[in-house]
C-alpha positions as CSV (number, residue, x, y, z in Angstrom):
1,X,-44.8,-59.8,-59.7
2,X,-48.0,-60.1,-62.0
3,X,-47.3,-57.1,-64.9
4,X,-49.7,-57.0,-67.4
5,X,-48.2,-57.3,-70.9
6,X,-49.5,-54.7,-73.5
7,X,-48.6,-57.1,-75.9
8,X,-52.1,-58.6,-76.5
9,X,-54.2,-56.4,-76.3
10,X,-55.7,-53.5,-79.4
11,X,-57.7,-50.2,-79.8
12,X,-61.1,-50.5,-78.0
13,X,-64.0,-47.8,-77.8
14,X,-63.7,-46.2,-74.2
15,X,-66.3,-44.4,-72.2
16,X,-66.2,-41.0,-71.3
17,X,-63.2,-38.9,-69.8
18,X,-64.3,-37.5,-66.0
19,X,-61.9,-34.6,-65.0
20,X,-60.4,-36.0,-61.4
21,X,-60.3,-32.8,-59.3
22,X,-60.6,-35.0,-56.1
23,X,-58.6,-38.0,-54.3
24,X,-59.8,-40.8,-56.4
25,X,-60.7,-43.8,-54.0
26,X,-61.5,-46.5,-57.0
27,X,-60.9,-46.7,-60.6
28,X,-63.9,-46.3,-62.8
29,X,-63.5,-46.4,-66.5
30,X,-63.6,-43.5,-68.5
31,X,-66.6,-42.1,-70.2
32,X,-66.2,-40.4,-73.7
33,X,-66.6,-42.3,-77.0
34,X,-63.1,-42.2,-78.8
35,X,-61.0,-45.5,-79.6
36,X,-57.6,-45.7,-77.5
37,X,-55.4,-48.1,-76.5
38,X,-55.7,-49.3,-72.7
39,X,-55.0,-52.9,-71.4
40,X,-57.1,-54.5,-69.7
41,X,-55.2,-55.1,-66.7
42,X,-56.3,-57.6,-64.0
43,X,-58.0,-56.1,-60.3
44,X,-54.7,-55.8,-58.2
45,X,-53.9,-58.7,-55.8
46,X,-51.2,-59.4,-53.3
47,X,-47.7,-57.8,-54.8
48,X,-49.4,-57.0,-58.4
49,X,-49.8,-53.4,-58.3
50,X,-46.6,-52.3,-59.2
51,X,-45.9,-53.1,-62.3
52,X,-42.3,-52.8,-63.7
53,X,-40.7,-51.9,-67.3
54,X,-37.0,-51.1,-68.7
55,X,-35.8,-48.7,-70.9
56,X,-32.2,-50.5,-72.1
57,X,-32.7,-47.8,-74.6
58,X,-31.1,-45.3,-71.9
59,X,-28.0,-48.0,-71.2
60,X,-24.5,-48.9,-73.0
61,X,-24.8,-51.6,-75.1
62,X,-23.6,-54.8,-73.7
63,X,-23.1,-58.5,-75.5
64,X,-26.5,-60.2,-75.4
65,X,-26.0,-63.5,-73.1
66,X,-29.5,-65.6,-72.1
67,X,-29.0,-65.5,-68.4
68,X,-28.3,-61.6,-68.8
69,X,-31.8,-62.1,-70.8
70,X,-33.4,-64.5,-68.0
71,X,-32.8,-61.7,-65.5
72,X,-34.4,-59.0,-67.0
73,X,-37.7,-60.6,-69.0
74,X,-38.7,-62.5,-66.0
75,X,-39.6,-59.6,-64.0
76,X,-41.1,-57.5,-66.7
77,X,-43.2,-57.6,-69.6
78,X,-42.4,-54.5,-71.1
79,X,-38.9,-53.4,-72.2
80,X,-37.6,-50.6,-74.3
81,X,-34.2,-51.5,-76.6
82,X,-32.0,-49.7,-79.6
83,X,-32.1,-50.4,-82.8
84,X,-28.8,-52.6,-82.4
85,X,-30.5,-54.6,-79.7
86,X,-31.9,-56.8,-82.2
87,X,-29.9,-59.8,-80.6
88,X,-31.4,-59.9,-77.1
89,X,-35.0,-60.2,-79.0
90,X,-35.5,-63.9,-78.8
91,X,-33.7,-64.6,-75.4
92,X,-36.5,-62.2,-73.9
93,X,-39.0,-64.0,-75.3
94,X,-37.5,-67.2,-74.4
95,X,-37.0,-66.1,-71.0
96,X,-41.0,-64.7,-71.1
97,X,-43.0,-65.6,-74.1
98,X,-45.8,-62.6,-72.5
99,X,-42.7,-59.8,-73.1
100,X,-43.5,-56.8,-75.0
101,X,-40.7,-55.6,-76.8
102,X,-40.3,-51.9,-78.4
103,X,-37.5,-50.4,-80.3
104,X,-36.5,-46.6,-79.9
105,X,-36.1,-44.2,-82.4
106,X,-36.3,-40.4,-82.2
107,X,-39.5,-38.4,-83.7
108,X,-38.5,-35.1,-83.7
109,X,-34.7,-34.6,-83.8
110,X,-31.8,-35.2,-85.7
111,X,-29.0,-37.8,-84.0
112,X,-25.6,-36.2,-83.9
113,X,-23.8,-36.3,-86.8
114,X,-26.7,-36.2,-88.7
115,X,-27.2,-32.4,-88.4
116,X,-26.4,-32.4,-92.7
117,X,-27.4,-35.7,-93.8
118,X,-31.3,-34.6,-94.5
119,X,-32.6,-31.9,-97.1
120,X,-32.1,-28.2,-95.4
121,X,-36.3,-27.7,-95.5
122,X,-36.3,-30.7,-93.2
123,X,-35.1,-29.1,-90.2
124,X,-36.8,-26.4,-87.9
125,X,-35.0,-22.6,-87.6
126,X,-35.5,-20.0,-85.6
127,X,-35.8,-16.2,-86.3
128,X,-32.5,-15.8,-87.5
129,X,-32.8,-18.8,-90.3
130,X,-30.3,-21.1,-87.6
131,X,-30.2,-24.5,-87.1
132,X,-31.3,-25.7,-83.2
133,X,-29.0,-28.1,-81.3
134,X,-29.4,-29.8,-78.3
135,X,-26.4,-28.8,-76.7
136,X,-26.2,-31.9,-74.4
137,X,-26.8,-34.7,-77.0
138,X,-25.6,-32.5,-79.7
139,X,-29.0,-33.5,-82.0
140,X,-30.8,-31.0,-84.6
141,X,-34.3,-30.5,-84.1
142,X,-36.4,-31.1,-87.5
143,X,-39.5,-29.4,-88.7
144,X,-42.1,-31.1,-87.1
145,X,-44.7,-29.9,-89.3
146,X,-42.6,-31.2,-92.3
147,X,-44.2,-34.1,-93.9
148,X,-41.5,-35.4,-95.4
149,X,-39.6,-35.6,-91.9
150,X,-42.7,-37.1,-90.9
151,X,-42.9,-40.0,-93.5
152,X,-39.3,-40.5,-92.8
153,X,-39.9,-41.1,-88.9
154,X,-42.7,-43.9,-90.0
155,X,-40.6,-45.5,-92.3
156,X,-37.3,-45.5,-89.3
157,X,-39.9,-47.2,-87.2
158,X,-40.9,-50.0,-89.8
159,X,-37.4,-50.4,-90.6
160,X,-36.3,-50.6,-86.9
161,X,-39.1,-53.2,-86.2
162,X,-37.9,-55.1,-89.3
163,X,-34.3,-55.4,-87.9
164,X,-34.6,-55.8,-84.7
165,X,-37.7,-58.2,-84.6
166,X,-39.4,-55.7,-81.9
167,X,-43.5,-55.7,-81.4
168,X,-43.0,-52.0,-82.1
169,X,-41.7,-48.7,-81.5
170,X,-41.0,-46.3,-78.9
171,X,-40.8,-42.7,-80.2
172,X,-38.7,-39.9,-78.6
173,X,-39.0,-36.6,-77.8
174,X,-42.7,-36.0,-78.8
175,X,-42.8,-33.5,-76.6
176,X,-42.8,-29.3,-76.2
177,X,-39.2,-29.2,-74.6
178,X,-38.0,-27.7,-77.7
179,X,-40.3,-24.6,-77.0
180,X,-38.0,-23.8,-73.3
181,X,-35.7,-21.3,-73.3
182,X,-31.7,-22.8,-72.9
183,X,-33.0,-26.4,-74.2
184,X,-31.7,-25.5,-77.5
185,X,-29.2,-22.9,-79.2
186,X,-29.9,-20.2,-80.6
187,X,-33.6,-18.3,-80.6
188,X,-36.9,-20.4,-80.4
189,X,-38.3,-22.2,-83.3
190,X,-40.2,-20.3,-85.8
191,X,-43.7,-22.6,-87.1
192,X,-43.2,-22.4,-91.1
193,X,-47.0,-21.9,-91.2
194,X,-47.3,-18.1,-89.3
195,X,-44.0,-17.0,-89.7
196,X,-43.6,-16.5,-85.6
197,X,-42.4,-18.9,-82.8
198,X,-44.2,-22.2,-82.1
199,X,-47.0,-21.8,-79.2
200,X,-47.0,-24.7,-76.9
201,X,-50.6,-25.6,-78.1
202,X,-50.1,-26.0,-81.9
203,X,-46.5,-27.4,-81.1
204,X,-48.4,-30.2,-79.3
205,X,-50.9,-30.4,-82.0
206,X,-48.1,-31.1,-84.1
207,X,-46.0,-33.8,-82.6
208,X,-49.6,-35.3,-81.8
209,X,-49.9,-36.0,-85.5
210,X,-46.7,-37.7,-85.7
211,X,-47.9,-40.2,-83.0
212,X,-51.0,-40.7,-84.6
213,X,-48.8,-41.2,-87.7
214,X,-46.5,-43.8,-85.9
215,X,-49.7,-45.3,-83.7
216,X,-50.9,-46.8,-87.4
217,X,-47.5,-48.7,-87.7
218,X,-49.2,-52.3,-86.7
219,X,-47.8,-53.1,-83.1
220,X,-47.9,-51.6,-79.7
221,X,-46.1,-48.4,-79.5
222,X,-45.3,-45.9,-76.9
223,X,-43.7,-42.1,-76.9
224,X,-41.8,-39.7,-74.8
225,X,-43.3,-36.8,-73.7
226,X,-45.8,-36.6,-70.5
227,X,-42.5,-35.6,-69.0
228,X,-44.2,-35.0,-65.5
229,X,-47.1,-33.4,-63.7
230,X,-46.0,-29.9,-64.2
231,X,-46.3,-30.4,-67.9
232,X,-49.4,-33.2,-67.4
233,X,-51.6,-30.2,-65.8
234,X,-50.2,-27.3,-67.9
235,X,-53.0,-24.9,-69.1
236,X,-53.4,-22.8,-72.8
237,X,-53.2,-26.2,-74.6
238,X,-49.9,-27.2,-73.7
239,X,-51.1,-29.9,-71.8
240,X,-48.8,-33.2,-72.2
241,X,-51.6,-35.2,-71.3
242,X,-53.3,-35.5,-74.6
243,X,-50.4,-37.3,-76.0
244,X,-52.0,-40.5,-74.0
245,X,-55.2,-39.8,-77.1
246,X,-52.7,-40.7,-79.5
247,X,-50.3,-43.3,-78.4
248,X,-50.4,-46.7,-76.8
249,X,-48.4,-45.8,-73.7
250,X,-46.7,-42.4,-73.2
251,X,-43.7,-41.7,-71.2
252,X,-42.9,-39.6,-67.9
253,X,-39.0,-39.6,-68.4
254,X,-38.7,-37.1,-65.3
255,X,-41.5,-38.2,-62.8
256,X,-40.6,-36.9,-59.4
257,X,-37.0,-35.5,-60.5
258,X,-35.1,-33.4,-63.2
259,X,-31.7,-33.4,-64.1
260,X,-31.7,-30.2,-62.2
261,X,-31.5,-31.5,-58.9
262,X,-28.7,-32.6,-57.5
263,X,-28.9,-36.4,-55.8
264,X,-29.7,-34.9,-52.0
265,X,-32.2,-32.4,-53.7
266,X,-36.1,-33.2,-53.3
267,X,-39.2,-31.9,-55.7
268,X,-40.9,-28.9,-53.9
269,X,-43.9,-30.4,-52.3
270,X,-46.5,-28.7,-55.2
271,X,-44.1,-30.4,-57.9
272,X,-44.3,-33.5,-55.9
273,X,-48.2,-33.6,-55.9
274,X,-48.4,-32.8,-59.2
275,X,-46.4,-35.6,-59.9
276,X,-48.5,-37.7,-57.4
277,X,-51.9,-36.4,-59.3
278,X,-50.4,-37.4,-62.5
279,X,-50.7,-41.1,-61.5
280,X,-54.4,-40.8,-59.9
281,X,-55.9,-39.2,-63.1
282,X,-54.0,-41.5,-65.2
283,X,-55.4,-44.6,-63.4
284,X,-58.8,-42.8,-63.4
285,X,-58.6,-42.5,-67.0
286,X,-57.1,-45.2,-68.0
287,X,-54.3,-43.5,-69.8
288,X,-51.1,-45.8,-69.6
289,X,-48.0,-43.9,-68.4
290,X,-44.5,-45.6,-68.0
291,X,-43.7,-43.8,-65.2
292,X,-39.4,-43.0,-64.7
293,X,-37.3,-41.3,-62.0
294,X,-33.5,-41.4,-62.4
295,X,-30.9,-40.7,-60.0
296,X,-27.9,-41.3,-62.2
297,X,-24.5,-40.4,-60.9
298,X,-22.4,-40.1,-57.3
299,X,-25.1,-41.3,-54.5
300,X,-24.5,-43.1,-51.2
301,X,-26.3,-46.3,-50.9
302,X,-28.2,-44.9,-48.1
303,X,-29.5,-42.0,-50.8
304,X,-30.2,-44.3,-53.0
305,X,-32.8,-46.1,-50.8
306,X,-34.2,-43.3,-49.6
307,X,-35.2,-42.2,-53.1
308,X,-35.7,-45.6,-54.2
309,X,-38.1,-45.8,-51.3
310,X,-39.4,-42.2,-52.0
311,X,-40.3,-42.9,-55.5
312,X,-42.1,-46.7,-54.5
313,X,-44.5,-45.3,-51.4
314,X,-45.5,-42.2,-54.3
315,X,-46.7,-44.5,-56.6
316,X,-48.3,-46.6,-54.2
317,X,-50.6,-43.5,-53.3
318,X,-51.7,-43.0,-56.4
319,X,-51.6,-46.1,-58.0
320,X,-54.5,-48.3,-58.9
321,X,-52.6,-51.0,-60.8
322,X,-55.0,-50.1,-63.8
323,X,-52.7,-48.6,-66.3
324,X,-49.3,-47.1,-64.8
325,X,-46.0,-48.8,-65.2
326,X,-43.0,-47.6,-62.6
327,X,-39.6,-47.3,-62.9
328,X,-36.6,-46.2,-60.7
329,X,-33.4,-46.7,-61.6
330,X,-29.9,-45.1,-59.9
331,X,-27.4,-47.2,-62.4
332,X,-27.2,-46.6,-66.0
333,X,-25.8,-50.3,-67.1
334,X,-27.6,-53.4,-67.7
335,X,-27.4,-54.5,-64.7
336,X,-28.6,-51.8,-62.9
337,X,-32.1,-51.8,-65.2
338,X,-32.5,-55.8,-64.5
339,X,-31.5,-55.0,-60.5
340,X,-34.3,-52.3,-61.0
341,X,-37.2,-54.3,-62.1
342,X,-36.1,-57.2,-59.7
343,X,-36.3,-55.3,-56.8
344,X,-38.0,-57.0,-54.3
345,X,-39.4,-53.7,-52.8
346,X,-41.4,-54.1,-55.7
347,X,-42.8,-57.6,-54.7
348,X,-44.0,-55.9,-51.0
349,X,-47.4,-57.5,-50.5
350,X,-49.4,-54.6,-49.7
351,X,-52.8,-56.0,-51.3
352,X,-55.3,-53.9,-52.4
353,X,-56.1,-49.9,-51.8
354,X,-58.5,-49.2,-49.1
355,X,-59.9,-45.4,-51.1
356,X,-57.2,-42.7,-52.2
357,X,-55.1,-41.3,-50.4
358,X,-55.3,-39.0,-48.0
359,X,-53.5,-36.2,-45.7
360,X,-55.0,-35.8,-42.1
361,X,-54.7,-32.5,-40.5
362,X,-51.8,-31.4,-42.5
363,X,-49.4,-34.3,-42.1
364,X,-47.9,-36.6,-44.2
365,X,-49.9,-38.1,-47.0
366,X,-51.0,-41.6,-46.3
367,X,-53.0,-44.6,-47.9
368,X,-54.4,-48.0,-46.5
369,X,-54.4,-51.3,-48.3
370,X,-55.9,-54.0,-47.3
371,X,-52.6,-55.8,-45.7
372,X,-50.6,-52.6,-45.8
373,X,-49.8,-48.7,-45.4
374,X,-48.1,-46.5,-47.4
375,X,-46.9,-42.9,-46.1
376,X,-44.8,-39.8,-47.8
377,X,-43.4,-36.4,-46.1
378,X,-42.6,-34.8,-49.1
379,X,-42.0,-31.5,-47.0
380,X,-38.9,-30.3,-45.6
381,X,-40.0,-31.1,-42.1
382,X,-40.0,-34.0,-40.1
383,X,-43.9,-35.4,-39.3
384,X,-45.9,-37.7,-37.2
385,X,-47.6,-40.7,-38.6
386,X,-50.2,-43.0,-37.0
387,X,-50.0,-46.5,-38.5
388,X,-53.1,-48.2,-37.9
389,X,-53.8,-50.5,-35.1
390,X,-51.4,-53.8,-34.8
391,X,-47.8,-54.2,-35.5
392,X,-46.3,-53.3,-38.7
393,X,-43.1,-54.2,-40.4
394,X,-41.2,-51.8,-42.7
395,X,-39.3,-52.4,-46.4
396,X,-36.0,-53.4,-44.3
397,X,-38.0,-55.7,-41.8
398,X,-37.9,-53.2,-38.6
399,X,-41.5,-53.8,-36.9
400,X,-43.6,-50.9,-35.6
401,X,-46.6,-49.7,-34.3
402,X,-48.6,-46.8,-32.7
403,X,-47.0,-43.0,-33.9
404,X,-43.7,-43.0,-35.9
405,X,-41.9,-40.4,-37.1
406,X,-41.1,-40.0,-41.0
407,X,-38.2,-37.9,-41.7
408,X,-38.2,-35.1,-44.2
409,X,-38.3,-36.0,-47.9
410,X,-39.2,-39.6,-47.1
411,X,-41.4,-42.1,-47.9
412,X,-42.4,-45.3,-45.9
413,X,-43.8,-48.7,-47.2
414,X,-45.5,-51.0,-44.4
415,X,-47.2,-54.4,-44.3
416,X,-48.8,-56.2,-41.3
417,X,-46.0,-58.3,-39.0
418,X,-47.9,-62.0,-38.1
């Protein structure tokens, strides 16, 4: 693999933004005149498109050990860790001196445990003057609007990078989840400032400023809170997307599937294109989006691939290698995030894209590469696709040719047999 570390690169003036209503078939660079963050990544060749990162932020904390270290850093250069990671630090960069290395901390919430420890002012309420929990983590959601609570997440992310010896920070939860109904307990939050509930568009105008508070911190940085394509092409200012305007690299923690679903559930196909979209206008743009779809829990091997297979030949439509970063992961240890970056799915040498992709006469959606082909059915139908002339050999070495059939809720990943 050939990931392009964010490491070493800063804020440059960008062209001009052009809305991408359309398949894109090449990457063009933005047009508008504001400064952002956006590496420079190389044209993609042979296996470089996809181009992984870890979040050991979202996995138990295990005893740091180099060839635990060596594992992990040699097939990424981007990784996510805690603030009591600190230890695994210099074995990454041992491992790979090019590894980017951000530490987590949470912008807009409370941790559990903490719901007294700041001043009462500090925290959001809703209608009824109550306190909002998270009732799966168990965190309080603060005021986001409070600058106090502000200046206190800037100073947890200096501190963190201090301790830990990270590049920089990764900020949670900068996102309008908190505006949902059932996310939290109790009624919605009430924004100090007019006295009524929070509207999605000055909500994200809010936690927008606390990126742009934490983007100043020196170092790369990055945020939850693109979520997914639902929330990417949201209308009446709610849009997720503009978080990318204020932060180094923003986070799709749900790409392609929610908690929700159970392991053998699929995305309906207008989520699924959303999702897809998501990736084409990012590349277009140039936004960088660490892209993650988790299938934690009880799944048969043979579900797993299928999804792990799913998720790999959706990114490969969209993707440009320009400024995505992918991520599929099915065990929450260690182990299971270095197994995930390793995959050697990852490493299929599908070469460059031949134009966007494409969907003829209402089959599956399909793309050409210069030594490969990529197809999804993200429908709950079995369809026909045509691979192009030759012989072609699948992700599991199977060699095909002429009109195949991909199954319902599939994806398929092929390169040209010799």
């Amino acid at each position: 693999m050939q990931p392009s570390s964010i490491k070493d690169h800063g804020l440059r003036v960008l062209p001009a933004l052009a809305v991408v209503t359309l398949v894109v078939a090449a990457c063009a660079p933005p047009a508008s005149g504001r400064a952002r963050f956006t590496p420079d990544f190389p044209a993609p060749t042979g296996a470089g498109l996809v181009r992984p990162w870890a979040a050991l932020n979202q996995v138990p904390k295990v005893a740091a050990n180099q060839p635990m270290a060596d594992a992990l850093a040699k097939a990424t250069d981007l990784v996510v860790i805690k603030d009591n990671d600190g230890a695994w630090v210099p074995m990454f960069r041992a491992a790979n001196p090019a590894v980017t290395i951000l530490v987590y901390h949470n912008g807009t919430f409370a941790l559990k445990g903490q719901e007294s420890t700041f001043p009462e002012d500090w925290y959001a309420h809703d209608a009824t003057g109550a306190k909002l929990v998270q009732p799966e983590f168990g965190n309080t959601l603060m005021d986001v609007s409070n600058a106090d609570w502000v200046n206190h997440v800037v100073a947890e992310c200096q501190a963190d990078i201090a301790l830990t010896g990270a590049d920089g920070c990764y900020t949670d939860m900068l996102m309008t989840a908190p505006l949902f109904a059932n996310y939290l307990t109790g009624g919605p939050p009430i924004n100090r400032a007019t006295g009524k509930p929070w509207t999605f568009g000055d909500y994200q105008h809010a936690i927008e400023a606390i990126a742009d508070r934490v983007a100043a911190v020196p170092g790369p940085n990055a945020a939850n809170g693109v979520a997914n394509g639902n929330r990417w092409f949201a209308t009446g200012g709610g849009s997720s997307k503009t978080l990318t305007d204020h932060i180094d690299a923003a986070h799709a923690e749900i790409w392609l599937r929610t908690s929700q679903l159970k392991p053998n559930q699929f995305p309906t196909v207008e989520n699924w294109k959303q999702d897809l979209d998501l990736v084409v206008q990012a590349e277009a743009e140039h936004r960088v989006v660490l892209l993650e779809t988790k299938l934690w829990g009880t799944a048969t091997t043979a579900l797993r691939d299928r999804w792990r297979q799913f998720t790999l030949a959706t990114y490969l439509l969209g993707a440009q290698g320009q400024s995505t970063w992918y991520l599929f992961t099915s065990d929450r240890t260690f182990n299971g995030m270095a197994n995930a970056v390793a995959d050697p799915w990852l490493d299929t040498p599908v070469g460059t894209p031949v134009g966007g992709y494409a969907q003829p006469a209402g089959g599956a959606y399909v793309r050409a590469f210069s030594t490969g082909y990529v197809a999804v059915n993200p429908g709950a139908t079995a369809l026909s696709v045509t691979l192009p002339a030759g012989k072609w050999r699948t992700l599991t070495g199977q060699v095909r040719s002429g009109t195949v059939s991909l199954a319902a809720h599939t994806g398929a990943v092929w390169v040209k047999a010799s």
